[in-house]
MARDOVO-862805 format. One record per residue: residue in three letters; x negated, y, z negated of N, C-alpha, C in turn. Coordinates in steps of 0.02 Angstrom, whole numbers. Atoms other than C-alpha are relative to their C-alpha. Layout:
BEGIN
+-----+--------+--------+--------+--------+--------+--------+--------+--------+--------+
! res !   n.c1 !   n.c2 !   n.c3 !  ca.c1 !  ca.c2 !  ca.c3 !   c.c1 !   c.c2 !   c.c3 !
+-----+--------+--------+--------+--------+--------+--------+--------+--------+--------+
! Ala !      X !      Y !      Z !      X !      Y !      Z !      X !      Y !      Z !
...
+-----+--------+--------+--------+--------+--------+--------+--------+--------+--------+
//
This chain:
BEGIN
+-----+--------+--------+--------+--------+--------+--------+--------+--------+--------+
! res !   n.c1 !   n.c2 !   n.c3 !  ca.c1 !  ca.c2 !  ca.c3 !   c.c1 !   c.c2 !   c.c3 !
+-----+--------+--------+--------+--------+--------+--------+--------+--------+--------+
! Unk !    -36 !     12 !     62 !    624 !    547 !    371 !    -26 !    -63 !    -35 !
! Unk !     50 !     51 !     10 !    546 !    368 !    358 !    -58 !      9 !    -46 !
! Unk !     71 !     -5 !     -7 !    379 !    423 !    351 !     15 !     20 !    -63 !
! Unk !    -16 !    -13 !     49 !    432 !    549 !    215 !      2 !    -25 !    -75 !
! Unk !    -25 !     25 !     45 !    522 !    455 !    113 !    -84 !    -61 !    -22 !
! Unk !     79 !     31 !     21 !    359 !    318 !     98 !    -52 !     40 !    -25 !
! Unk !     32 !    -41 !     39 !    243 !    448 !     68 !     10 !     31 !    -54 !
! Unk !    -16 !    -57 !     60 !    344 !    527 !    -60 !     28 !    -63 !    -72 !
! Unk !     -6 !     58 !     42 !    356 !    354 !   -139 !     76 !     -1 !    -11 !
! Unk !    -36 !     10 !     12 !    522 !    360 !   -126 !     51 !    -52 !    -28 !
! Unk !    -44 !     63 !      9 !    666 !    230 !   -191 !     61 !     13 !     65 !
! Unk !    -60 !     13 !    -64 !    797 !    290 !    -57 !     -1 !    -17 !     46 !
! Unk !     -6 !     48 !    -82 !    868 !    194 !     87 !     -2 !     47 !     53 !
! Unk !    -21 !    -29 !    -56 !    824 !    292 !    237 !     42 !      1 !     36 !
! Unk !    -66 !     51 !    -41 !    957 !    183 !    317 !     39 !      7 !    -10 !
! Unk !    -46 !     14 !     35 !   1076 !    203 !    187 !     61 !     69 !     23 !
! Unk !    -49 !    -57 !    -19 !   1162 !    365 !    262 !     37 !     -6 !     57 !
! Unk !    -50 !     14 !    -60 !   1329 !    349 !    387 !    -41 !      5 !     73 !
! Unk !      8 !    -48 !    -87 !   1247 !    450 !    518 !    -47 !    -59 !     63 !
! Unk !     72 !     36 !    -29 !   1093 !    323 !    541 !     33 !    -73 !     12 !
! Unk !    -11 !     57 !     -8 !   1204 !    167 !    527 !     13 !    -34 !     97 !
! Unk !      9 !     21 !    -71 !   1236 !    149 !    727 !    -83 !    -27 !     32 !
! Unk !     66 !     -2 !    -30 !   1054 !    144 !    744 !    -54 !    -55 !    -55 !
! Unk !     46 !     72 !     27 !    997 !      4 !    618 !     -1 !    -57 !     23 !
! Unk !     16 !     57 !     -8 !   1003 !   -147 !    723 !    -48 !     11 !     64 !
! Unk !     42 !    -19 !    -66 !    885 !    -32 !    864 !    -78 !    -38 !    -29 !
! Unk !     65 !     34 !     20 !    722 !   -144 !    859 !    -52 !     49 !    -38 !
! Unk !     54 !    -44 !      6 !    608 !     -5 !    828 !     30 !     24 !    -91 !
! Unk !    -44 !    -33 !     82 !    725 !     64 !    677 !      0 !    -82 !    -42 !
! Unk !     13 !     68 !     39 !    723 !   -142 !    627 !    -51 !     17 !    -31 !
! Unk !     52 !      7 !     26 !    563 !   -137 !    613 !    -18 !     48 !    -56 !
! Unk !     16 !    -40 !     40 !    534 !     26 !    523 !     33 !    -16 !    -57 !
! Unk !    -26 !     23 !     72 !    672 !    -23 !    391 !    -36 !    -54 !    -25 !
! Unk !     24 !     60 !     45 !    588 !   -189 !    352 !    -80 !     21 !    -37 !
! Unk !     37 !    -42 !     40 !    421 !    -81 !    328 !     16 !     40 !    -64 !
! Unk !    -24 !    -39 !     56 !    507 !     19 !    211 !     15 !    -42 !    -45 !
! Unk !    -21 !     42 !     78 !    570 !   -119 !     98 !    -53 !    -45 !    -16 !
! Unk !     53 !     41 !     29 !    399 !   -215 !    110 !    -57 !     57 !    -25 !
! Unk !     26 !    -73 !     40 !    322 !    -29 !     64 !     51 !     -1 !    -60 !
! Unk !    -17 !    -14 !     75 !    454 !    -10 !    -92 !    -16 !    -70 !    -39 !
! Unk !     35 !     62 !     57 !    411 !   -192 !   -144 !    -52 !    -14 !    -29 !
! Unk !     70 !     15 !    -27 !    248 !   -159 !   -120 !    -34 !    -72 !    -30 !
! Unk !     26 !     64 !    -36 !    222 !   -327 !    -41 !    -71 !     40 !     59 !
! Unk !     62 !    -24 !    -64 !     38 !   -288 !     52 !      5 !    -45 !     64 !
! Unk !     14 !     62 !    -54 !     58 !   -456 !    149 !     60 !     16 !     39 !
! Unk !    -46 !      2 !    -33 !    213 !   -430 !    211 !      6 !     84 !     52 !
! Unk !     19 !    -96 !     -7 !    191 !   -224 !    235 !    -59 !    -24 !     72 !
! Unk !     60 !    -14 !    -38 !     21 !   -251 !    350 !     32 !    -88 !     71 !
! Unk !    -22 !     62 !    -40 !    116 !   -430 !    445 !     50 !     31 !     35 !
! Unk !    -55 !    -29 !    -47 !    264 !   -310 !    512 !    -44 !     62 !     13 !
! Unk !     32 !    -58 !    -34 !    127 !   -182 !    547 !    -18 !    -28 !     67 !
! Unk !     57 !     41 !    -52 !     24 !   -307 !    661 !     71 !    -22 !     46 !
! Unk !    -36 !      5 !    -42 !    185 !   -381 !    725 !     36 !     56 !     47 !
! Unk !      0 !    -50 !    -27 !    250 !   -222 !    772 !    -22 !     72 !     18 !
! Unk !     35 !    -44 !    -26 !    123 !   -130 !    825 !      3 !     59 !     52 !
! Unk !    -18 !    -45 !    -61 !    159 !    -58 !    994 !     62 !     56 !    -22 !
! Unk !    -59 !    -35 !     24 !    320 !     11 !    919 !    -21 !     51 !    -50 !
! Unk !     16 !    -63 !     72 !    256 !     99 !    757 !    -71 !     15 !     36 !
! Unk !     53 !    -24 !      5 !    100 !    127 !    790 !     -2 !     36 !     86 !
! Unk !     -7 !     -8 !    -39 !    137 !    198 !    961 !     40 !     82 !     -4 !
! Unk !    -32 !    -77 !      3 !    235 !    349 !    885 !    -64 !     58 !    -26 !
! Unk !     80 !    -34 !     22 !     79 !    486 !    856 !     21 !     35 !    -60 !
! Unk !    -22 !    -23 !     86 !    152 !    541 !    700 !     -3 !    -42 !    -36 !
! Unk !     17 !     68 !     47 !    161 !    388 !    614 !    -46 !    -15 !    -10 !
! Unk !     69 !     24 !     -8 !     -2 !    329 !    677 !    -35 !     29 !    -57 !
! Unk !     32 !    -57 !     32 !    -74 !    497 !    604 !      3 !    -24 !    -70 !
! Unk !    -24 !      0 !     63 !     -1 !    442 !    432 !    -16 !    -80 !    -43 !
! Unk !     12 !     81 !      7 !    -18 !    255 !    420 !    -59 !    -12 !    -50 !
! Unk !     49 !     17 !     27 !   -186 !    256 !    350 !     24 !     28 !    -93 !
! Unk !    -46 !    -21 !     74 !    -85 !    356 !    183 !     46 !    -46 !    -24 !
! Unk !    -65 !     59 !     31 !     54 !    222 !    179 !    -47 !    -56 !    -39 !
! Unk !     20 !     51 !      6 !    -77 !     82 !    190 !    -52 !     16 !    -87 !
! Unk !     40 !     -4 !     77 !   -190 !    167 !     30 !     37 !     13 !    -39 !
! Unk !    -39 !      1 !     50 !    -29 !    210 !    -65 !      7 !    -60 !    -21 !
! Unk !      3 !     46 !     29 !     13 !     36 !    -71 !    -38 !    -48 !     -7 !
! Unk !     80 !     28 !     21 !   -156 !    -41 !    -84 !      3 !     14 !    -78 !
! Unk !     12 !    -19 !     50 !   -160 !     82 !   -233 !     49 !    -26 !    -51 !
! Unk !    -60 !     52 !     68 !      6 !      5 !   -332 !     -8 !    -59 !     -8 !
! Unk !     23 !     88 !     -7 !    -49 !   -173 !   -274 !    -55 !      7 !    -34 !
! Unk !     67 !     -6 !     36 !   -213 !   -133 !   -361 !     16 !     13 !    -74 !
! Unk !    -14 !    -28 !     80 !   -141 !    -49 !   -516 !     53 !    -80 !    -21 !
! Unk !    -36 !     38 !     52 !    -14 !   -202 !   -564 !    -42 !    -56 !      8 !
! Unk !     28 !     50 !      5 !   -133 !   -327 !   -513 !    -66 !      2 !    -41 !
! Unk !     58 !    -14 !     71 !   -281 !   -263 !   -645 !     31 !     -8 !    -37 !
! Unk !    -56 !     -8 !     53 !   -141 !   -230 !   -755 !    -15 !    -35 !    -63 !
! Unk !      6 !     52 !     53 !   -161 !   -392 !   -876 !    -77 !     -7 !    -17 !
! Unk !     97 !      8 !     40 !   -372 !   -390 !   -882 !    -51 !     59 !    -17 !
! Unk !     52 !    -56 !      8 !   -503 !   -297 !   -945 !    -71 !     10 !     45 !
! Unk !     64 !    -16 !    -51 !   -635 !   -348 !   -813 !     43 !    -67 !     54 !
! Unk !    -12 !     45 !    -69 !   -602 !   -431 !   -631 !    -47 !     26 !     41 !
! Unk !     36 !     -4 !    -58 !   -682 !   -477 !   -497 !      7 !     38 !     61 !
! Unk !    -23 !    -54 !    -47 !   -709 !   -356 !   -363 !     15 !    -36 !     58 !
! Unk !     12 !     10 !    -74 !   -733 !   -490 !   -206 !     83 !    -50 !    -24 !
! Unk !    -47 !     10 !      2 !   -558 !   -556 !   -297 !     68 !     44 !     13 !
! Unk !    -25 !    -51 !    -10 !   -467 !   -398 !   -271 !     -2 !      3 !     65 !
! Unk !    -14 !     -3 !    -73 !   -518 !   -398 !   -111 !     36 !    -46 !     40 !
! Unk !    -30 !     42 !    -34 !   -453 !   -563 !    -65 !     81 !     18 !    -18 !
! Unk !    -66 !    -18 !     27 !   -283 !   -517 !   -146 !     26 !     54 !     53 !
! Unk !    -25 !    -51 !    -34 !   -260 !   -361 !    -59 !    -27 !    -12 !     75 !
! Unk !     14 !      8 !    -68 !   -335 !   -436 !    110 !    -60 !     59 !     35 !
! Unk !     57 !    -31 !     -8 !   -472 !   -304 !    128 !    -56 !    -13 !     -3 !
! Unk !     57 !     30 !      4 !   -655 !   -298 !    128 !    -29 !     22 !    -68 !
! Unk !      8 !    -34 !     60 !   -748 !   -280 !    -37 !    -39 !     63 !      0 !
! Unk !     15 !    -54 !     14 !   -824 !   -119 !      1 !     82 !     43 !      9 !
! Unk !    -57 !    -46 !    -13 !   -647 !    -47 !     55 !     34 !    -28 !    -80 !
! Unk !      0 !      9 !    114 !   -608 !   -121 !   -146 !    -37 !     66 !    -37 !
! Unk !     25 !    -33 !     45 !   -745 !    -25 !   -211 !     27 !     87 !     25 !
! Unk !    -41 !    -78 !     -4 !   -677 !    156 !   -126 !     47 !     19 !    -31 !
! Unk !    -63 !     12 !     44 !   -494 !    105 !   -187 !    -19 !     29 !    -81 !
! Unk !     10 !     -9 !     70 !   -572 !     87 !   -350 !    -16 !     77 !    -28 !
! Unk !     49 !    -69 !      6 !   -685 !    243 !   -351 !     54 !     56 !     16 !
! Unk !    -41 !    -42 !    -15 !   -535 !    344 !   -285 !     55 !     25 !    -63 !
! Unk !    -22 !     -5 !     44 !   -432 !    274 !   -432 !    -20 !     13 !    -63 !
! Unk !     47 !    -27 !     77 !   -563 !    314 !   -573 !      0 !     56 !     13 !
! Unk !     -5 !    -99 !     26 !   -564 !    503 !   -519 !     42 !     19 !     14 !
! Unk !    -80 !    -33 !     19 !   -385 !    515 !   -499 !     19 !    -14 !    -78 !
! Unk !    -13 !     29 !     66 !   -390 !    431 !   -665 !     90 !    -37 !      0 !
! Unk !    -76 !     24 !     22 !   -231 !    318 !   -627 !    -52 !    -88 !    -19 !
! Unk !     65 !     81 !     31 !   -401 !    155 !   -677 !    -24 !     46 !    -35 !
! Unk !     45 !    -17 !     55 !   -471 !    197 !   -829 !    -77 !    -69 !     -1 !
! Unk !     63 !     33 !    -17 !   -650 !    103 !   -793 !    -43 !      8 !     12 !
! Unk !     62 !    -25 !    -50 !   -794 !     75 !   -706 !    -27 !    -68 !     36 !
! Unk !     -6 !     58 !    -46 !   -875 !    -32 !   -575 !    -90 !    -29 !    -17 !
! Unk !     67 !     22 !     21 !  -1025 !   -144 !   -599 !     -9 !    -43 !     74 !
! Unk !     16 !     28 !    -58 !  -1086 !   -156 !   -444 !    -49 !    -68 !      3 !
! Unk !     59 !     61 !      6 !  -1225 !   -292 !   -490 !     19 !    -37 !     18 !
! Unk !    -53 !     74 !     13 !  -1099 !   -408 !   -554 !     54 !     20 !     42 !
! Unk !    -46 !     22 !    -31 !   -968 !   -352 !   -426 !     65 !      4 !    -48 !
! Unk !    -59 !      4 !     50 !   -837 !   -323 !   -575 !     15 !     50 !    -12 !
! Unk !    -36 !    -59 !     12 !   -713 !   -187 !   -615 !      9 !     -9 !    -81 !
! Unk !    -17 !     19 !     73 !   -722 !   -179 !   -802 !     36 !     97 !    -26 !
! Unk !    -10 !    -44 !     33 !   -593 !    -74 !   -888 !     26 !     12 !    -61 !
! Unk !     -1 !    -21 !     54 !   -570 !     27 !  -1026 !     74 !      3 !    -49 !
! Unk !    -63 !     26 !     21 !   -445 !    -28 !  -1137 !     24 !     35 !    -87 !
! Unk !    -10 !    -32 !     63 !   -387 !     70 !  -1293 !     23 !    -59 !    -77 !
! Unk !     -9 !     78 !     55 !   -392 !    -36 !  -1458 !     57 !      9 !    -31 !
+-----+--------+--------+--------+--------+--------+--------+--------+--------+--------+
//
């Protein structure tokens, strides 16, 4: 239901239903709720710091695991879109420091979001810069 709900970008509280309340102060369910609200904030630093801290726990369920790598590029991908947001060209090895990645795992992001078309752009690999296209 968790999992779900993140992938489906949801806004609802997994938590928020009677049935589940006995079972929100169970460590494992801690943890997953605080994922979930540093996934709807999308906070990356905080999202990938309760991954690492609780590792053994989430990443220990083989369904989750399986999925994780979708949570972590959904919100890569919103942390990417409001943080271009205000320029018409940025730095790509700045993007990467922002989002804590490497700058080739930047340039995929990017390349993923130019042929989904949710970045209107393109990448200048020379210069290392995401320059995009901005309607006058």
């Amino acid at each position: 239901l968790v999992l779900a709900n993140m992938l489906m970008k949801s806004d609802v509280a997994p938590f928020g239903a009677q049935e589940s309340k006995p079972y929100k102060n169970d460590p494992q369910i801690l943890a997953m709720t605080n994922l979930v609200f540093a996934y709807q904030s999308n906070d990356i630093k905080q999202f990938e710091k309760i991954l690492k801290a609780n590792k053994s726990s989430i990443m220990g369920d083989p369904f989750i695991r399986e999925y994780i790598q979708d949570l972590l590029k959904n919100i890569r991908t919103e942390v990417l879109i409001r943080l271009i947001r205000p320029y018409t060209c940025i730095r790509i090895p700045y993007i990467s420091k922002e989002l804590n990645i490497p700058e080739s795992d930047v340039e995929t992001l990017l390349v993923s979001c130019i042929l989904d078309q949710n970045v209107m752009g393109r990448i200048d690999q020379v210069k290392q810069l995401l320059v995009l296209d901005r309607e006058e």
